[in-house]
C-alpha positions as CSV (number, residue, x, y, z in Angstrom):
1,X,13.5,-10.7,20.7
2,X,15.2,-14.0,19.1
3,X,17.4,-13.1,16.7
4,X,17.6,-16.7,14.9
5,X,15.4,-17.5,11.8
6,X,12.3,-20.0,13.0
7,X,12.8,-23.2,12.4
8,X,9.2,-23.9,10.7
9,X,9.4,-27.8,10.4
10,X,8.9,-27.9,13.4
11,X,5.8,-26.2,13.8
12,X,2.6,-27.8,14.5
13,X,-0.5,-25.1,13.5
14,X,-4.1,-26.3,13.3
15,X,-6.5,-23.7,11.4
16,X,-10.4,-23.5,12.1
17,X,-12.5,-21.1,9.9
18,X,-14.8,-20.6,7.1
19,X,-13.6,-22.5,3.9
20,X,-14.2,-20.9,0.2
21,X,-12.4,-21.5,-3.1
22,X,-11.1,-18.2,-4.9
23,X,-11.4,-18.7,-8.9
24,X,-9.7,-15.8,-11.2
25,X,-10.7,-15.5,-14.6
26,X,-8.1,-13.4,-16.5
27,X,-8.4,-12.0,-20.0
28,X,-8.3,-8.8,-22.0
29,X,-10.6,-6.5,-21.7
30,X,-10.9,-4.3,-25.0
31,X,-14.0,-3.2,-26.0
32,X,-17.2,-2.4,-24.4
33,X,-20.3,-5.0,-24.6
34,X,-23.1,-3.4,-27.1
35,X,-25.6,-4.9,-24.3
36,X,-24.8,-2.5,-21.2
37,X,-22.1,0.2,-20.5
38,X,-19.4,-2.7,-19.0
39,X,-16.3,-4.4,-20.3
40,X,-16.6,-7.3,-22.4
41,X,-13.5,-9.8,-20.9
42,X,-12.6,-12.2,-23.4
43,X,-11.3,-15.3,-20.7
44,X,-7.9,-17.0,-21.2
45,X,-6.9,-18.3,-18.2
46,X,-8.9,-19.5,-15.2
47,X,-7.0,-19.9,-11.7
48,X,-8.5,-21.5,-8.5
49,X,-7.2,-21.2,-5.4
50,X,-7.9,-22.1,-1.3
51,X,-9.7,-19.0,0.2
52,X,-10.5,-17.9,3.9
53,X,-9.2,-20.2,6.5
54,X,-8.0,-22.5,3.7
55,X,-5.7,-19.3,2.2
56,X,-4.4,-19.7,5.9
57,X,-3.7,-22.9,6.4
58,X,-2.0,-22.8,2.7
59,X,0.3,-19.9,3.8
60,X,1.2,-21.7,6.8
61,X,2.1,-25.1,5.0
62,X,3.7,-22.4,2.6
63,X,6.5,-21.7,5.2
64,X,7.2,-25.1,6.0
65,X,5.3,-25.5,9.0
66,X,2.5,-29.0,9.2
67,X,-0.6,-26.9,8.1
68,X,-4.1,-28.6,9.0
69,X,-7.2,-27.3,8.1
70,X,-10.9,-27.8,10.0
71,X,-14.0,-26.3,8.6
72,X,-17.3,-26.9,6.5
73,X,-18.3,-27.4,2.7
74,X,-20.3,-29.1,0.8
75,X,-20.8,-32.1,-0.8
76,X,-20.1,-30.7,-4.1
77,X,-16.9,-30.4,-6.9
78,X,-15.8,-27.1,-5.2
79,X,-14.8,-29.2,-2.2
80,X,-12.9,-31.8,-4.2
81,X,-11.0,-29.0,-6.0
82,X,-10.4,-27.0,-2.7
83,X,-9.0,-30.7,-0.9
84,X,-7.0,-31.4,-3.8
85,X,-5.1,-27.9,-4.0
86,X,-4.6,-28.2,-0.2
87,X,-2.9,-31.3,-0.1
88,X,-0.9,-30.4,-2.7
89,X,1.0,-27.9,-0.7
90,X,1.1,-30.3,2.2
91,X,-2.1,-29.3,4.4
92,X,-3.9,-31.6,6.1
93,X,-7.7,-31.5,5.7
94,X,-10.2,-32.4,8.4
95,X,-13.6,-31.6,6.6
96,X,-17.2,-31.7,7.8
97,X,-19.2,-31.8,4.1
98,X,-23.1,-30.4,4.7
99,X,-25.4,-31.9,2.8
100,X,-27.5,-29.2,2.0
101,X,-25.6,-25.7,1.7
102,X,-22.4,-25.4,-1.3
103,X,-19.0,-24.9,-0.7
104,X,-18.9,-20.8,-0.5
105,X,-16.9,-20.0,-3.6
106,X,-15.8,-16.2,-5.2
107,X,-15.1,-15.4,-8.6
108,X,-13.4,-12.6,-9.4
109,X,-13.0,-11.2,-13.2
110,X,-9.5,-10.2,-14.0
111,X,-8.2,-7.9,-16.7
112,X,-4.7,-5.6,-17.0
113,X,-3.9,-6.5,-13.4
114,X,-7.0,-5.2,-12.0
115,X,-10.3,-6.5,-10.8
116,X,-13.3,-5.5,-12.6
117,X,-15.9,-7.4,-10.5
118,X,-16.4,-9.7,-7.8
119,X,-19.3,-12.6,-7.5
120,X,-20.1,-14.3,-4.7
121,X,-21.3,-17.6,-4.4
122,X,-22.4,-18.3,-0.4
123,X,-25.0,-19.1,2.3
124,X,-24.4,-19.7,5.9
125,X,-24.0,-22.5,7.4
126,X,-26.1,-23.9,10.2
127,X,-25.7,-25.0,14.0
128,X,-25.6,-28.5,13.2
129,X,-22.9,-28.2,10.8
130,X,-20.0,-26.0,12.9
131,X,-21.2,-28.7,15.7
132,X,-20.3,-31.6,14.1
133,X,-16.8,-30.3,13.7
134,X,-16.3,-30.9,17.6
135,X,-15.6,-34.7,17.2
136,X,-13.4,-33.7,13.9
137,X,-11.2,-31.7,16.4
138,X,-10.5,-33.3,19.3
139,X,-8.1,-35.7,18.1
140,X,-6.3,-33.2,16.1
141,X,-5.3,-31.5,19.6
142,X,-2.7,-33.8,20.5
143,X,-0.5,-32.7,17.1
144,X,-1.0,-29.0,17.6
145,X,1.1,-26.6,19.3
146,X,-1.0,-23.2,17.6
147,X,-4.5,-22.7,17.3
148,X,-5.7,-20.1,15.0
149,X,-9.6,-18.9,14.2
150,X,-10.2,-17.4,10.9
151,X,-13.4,-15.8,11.1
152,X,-15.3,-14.7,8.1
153,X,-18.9,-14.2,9.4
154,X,-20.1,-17.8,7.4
155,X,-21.1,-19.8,10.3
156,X,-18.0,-22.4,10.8
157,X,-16.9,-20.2,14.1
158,X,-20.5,-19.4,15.1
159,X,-18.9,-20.0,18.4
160,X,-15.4,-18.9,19.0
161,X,-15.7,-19.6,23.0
162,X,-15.9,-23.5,22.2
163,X,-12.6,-23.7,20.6
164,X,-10.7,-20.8,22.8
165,X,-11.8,-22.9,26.2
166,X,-10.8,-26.1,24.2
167,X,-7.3,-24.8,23.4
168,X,-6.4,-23.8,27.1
169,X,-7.8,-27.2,28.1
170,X,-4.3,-28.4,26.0
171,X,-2.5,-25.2,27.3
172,X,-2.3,-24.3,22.9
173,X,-2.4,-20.5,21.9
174,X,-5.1,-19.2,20.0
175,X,-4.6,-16.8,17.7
176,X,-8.0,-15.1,16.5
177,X,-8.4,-13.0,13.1
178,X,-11.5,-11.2,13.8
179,X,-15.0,-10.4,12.2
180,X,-17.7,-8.3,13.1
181,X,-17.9,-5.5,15.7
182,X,-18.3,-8.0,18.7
183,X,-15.2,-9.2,20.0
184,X,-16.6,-10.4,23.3
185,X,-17.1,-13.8,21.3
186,X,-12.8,-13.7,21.4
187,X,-12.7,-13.4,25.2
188,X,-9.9,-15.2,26.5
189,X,-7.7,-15.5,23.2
190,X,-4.0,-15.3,23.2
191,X,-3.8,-12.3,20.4
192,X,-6.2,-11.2,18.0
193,X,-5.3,-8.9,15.0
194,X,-8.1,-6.6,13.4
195,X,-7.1,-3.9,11.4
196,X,-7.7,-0.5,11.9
197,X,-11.5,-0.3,10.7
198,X,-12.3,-3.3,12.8
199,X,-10.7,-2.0,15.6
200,X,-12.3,1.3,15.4
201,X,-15.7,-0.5,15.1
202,X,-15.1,-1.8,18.0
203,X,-13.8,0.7,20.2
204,X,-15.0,4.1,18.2
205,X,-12.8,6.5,15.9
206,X,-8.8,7.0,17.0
207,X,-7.9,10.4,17.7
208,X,-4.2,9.9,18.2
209,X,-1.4,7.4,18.7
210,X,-1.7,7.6,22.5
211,X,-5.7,7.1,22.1
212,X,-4.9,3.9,20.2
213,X,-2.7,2.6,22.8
214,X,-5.5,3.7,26.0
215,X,-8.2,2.1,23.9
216,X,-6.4,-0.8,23.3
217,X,-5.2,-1.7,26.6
218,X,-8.8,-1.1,27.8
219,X,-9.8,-4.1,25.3
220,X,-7.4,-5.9,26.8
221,X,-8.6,-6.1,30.5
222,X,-12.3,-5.8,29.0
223,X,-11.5,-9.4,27.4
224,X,-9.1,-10.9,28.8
225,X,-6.9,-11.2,26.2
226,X,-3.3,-11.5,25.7
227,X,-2.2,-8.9,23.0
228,X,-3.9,-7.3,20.1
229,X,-2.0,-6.6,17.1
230,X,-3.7,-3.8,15.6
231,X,-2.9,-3.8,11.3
232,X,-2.3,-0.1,10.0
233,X,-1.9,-0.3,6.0
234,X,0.4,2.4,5.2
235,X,1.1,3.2,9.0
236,X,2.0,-0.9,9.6
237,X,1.5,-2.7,12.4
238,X,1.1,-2.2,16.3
239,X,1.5,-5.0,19.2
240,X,-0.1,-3.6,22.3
241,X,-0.1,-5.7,25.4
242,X,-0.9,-5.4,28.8
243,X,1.2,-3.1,30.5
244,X,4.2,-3.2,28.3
245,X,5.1,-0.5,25.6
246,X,3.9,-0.5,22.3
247,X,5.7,-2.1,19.9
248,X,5.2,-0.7,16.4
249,X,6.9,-1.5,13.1
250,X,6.5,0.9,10.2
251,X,5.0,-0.3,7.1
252,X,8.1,-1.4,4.6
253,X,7.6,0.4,1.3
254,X,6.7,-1.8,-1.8
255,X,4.6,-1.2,-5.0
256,X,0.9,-2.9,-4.1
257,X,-0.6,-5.4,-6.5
258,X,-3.0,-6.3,-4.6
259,X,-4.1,-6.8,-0.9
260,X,-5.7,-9.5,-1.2
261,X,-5.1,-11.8,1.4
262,X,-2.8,-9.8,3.4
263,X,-4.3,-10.7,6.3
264,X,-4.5,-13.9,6.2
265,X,-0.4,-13.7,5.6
266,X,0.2,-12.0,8.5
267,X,-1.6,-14.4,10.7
268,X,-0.3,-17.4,9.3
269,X,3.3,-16.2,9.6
270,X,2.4,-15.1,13.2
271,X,1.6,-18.6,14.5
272,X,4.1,-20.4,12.4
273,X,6.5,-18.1,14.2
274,X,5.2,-19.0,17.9
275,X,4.2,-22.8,16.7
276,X,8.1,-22.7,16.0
277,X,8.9,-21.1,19.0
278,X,9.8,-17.8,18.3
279,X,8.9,-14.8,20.7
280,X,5.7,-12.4,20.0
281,X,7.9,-9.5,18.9
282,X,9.9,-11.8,16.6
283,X,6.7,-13.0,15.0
284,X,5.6,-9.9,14.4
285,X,8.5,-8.6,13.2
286,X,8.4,-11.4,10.4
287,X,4.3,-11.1,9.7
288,X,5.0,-7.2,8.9
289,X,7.6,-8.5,6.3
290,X,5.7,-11.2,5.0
291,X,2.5,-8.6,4.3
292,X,5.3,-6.9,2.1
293,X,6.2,-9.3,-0.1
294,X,2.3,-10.4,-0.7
295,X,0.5,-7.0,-1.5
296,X,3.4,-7.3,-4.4
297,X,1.9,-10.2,-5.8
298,X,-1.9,-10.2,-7.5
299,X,-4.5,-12.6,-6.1
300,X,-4.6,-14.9,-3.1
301,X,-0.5,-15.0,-2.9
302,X,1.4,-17.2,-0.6
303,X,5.1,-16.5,0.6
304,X,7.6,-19.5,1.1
305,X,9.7,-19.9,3.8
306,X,12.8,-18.8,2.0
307,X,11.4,-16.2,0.4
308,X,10.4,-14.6,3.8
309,X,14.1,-15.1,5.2
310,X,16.0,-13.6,2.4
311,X,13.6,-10.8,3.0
312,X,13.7,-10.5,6.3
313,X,17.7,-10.9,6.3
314,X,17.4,-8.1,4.0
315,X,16.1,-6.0,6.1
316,X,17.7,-7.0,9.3
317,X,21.5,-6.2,7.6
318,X,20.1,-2.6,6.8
319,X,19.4,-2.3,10.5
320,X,22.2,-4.3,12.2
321,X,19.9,-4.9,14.4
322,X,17.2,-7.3,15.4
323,X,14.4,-5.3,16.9
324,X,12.6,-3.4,13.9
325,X,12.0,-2.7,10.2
326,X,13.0,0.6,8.5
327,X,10.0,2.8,7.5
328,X,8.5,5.7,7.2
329,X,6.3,6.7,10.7
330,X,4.0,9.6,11.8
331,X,5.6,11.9,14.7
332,X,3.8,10.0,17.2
333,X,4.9,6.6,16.3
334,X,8.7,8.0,15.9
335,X,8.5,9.5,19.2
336,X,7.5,5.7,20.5
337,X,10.1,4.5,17.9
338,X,12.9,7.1,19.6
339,X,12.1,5.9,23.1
340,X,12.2,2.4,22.7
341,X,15.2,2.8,21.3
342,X,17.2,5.0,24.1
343,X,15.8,2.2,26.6
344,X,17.4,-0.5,25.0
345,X,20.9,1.9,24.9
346,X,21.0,2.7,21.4
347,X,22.4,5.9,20.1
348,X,19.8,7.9,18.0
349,X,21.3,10.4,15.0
350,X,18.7,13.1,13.5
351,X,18.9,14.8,10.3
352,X,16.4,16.5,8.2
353,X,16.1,18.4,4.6
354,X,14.0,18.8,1.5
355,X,15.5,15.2,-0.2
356,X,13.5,16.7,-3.2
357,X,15.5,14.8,-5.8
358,X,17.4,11.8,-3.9
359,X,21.4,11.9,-5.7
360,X,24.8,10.8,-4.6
361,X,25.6,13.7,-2.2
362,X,22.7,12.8,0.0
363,X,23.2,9.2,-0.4
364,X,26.8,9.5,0.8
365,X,25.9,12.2,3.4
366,X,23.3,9.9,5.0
367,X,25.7,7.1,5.2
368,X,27.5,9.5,7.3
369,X,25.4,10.4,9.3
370,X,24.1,7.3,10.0
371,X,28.2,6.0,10.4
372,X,27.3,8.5,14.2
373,X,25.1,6.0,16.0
374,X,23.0,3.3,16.1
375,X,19.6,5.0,14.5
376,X,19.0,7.5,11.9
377,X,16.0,9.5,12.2
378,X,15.4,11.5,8.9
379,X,13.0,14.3,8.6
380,X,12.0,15.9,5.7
381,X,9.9,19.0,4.9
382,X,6.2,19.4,3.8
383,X,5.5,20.0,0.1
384,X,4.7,23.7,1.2
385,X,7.7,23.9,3.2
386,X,9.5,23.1,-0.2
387,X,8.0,25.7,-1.9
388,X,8.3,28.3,0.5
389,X,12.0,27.6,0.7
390,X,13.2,26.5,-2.5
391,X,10.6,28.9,-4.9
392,X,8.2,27.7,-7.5
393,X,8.1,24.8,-9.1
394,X,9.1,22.9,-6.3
395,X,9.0,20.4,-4.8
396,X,9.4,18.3,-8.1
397,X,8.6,15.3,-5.5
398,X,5.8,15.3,-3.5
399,X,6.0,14.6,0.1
400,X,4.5,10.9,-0.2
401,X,7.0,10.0,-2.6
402,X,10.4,11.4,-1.2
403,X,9.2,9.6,2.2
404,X,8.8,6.5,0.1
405,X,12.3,6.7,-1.5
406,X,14.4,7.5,1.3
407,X,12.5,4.8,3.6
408,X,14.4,2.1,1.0
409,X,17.9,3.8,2.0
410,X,20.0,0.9,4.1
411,X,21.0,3.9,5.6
412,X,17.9,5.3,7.5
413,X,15.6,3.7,10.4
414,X,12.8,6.0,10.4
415,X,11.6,8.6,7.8
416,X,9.1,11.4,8.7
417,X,7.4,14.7,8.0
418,X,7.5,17.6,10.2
419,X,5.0,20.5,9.9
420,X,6.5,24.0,9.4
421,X,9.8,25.5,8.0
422,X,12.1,23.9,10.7
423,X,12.1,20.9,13.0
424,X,13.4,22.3,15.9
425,X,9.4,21.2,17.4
426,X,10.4,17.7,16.7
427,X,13.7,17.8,18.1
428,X,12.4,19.2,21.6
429,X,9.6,16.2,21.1
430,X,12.1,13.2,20.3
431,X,15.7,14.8,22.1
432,X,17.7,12.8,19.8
433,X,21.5,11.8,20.7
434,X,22.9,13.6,18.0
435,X,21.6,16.4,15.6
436,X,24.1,16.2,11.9
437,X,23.5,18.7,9.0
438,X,25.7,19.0,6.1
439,X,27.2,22.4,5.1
440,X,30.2,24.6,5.1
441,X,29.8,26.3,8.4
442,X,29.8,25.3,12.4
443,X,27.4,23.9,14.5
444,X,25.8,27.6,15.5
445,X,24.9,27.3,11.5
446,X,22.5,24.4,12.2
447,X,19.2,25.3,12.9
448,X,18.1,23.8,16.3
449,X,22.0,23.1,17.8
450,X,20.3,25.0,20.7
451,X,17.8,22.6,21.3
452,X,20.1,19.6,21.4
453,X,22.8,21.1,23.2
454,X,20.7,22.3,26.0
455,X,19.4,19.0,26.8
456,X,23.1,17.4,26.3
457,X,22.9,16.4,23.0
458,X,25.6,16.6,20.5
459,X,25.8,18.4,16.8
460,X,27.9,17.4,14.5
461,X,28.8,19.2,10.7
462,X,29.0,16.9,7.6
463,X,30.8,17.6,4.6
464,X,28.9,17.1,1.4
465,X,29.7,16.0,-2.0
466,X,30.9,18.4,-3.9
467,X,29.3,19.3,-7.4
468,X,25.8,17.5,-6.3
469,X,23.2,19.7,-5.8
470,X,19.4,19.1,-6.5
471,X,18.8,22.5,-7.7
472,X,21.8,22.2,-9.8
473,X,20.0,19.2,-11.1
474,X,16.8,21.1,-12.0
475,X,19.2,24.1,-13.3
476,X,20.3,21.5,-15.8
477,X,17.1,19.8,-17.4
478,X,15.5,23.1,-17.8
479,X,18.5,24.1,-20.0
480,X,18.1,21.1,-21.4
481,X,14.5,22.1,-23.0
């Protein structure tokens, strides 16, 4: 994977898809309308922004890559507000304006940061309108070096195989954001990236992180098609590709706004990537970051160029690497995680604990610990784990939200939960390099030294900070009542 931030100036990415204008209307929402049980909003500000394909394109020229746009409105002031905010960021628009069917617009009603209702303003368009695109395209070709289809069921892509045989006909990638439960219409593209419902509507309901992976590759061959990069919410993103391993990067923690228009982020940054000629894994890399800085942000968000690569940088010095994102990961993906890993020679370090309340003797022993290798693997205990351990009242942290914390910690790759009162299960399942536990006693203390040293492994003993404790902690604010 190239280590080097993209150059986006230089890419070239041409969008095809279904155009529609988002409008916001924010206000304050305080009392309830004497008509019907529902909010009364009084309006104070109304925002309009590019939606669908257009939201693509605009995240694309938002990166600093050329941005141009192809699809179908109508004649109608919805178009002229849509072309105007588009070249206003620098995308290029190559229109087709029906005469009888209106620019699909949404409207979504705003209030305290959250969305109280949604109206749609849409019909489909018709044969003769995503046909006369064809001569709107063609001479766009020669200025492209991606291709990407962003398909939201409104008739502009009513045939996906005319544009996927036109792009290898210029030897031009074609990326493919899907729609719909028949992904036949997609044979032959480059990558396409459904999330995990789509995915399963295709293929049937995922049993398990191998199951994925079969079911995936079988896609694959079925369609002829170059990768799929399958998007996991709070599990984040999987590459699978023919033959190869599985590449999967953990979901990086941040507080969610609002997903709108995540997807659209992540395959804009994805062909801005290749268009600039960065590798798939780089791109990847850079879309799952990307999708973190937007579900931060309320409404159709974009994310700049340098906003993405202080980000990224971010995230790259915590790893001192250039391969993956920290995160927190189910057993199955760590296990993936793990061997990946060992293959490219990298030392793995495992450590696991309650972390109920995160203080300076844990951040300073997993600094440590990490200090040991090249990857940290941390594993903490179930809530009932906690309990059973540590007594009532405990944990004061749920599971969720310790795995949440200690994924932000520069010092820890992966972050997972392991069923039962030890890990010594996960241990024989991921061998790691090096098992470390902090204490006052020798290695026969450790609780699964056994394990690791009978496969070669090594354990190592950590001091801890004294006077920091997290029952101490708890000790105190109850005396405090």
């Amino acid at each position: 994977m190239k280590n080097t931030f993209p150059q986006f100036h230089t890419a070239k990415v041409l969008v095809i898809g279904d155009l529609m204008l988002d409008s916001f209307y924010h206000g304050k929402a305080s009392r309830i309308s004497p008509e019907a049980p529902v909010p009364i909003v009084n309006v104070e500000r109304i925002e309009e922004l590019p939606g669908g394909a257009a939201n693509v394109a605009m995240n694309i020229a938002s990166l600093g890559a050329k941005s141009q746009v192809c699809g179908i409105t109508g004649l109608d002031d919805a178009a002229k507000v849509l072309q105007q905010k588009l070249n206003s960021v620098g995308v290029d628009c190559a229109f087709n304006y029906s005469e009888t069917t209106n620019t699909i617009i949404k409207r979504r009603v705003i209030s305290n940061h959250q969305q109280l209702l949604r109206m749609d303003f849409e019909s489909p368009f018709g044969s003769d309108e995503w046909l006369a695109l064809k001569d709107i395209v063609e001479p766009l070709m020669a200025d492209t070096s991606v291709m990407v289809l962003s398909d939201y069921n409104k008739g502009t892509l009513a045939d996906p195989q005319y544009w996927i045989k036109l792009a290898k006909q210029h030897d031009i990638p074609v990326l493919v954001d899907p729609k719909g439960s028949d992904f036949e219409k997609y044979r032959g593209a480059d990558l396409i990236t459904p999330n995990m419902t789509e995915f399963e509507t295709v293929v049937g309901k995922i049993g398990s992180e191998a199951d994925l992976i079969e079911k995936a590759q079988q896609l694959i061959t079925q369609l002829d098609i170059g990768a799929l990069l399958i998007t996991r919410s709070e599990h984040g993103m999987s590459l699978i590709r023919k033959d190869q391993a599985e590449f999967h990067l953990p979901a990086i923690a941040k507080e969610v706004a609002d997903v709108t228009g995540a997807g659209d982020t992540v395959i804009s940054t994805l062909a801005a990537t290749l268009a600039a000629g960065g590798d798939i894994e780089q791109a990847v890399t850079l879309a799952n970051v990307a999708a973190s800085i937007v579900v931060s942000k309320l409404g159709t968000a974009t994310v700049s160029g340098p906003e993405l690569q202080a980000e990224y940088q971010r995230h790259q010095g915590n790893n001192n690497t250039d391969h993956s994102i920290a995160g927190v990961v189910t057993v199955e993906q760590l296990t993936l995680a793990v061997d990946q890993a060992k293959q490219r020679g990298e030392k793995v370090v495992f450590t696991n604990g309650c972390f109920d309340i995160l203080h300076a003797g844990h951040v300073a022993y997993l600094e440590q610990a990490r200090a040991q290798g090249d990857r940290l693997v941390l594993a903490i205990n179930t809530d009932k784990s906690v309990a059973k351990l540590k007594g009532a009242g405990r944990p004061i942290n749920s599971a969720d939200r310790r795995l949440t914390v200690l994924a932000g910690l520069a010092s820890v790759d992966w972050v997972t939960c392991f069923e039962g009162d030890t890990p010594e299960a996960l241990l024989r399942e991921i061998q790691p390099d090096i098992l470390v536990k902090g204490g006052d006693y020798d290695k026969k203390g450790v609780v699964g030294w056994e394990i690791v040293e009978g496969y070669g492994g090594e354990v190592k003993v950590m001091g801890m900070t004294a006077n920091c404790s997290t029952s101490a902690i708890v000790e105190k604010i109850n005396q405090g009542r």
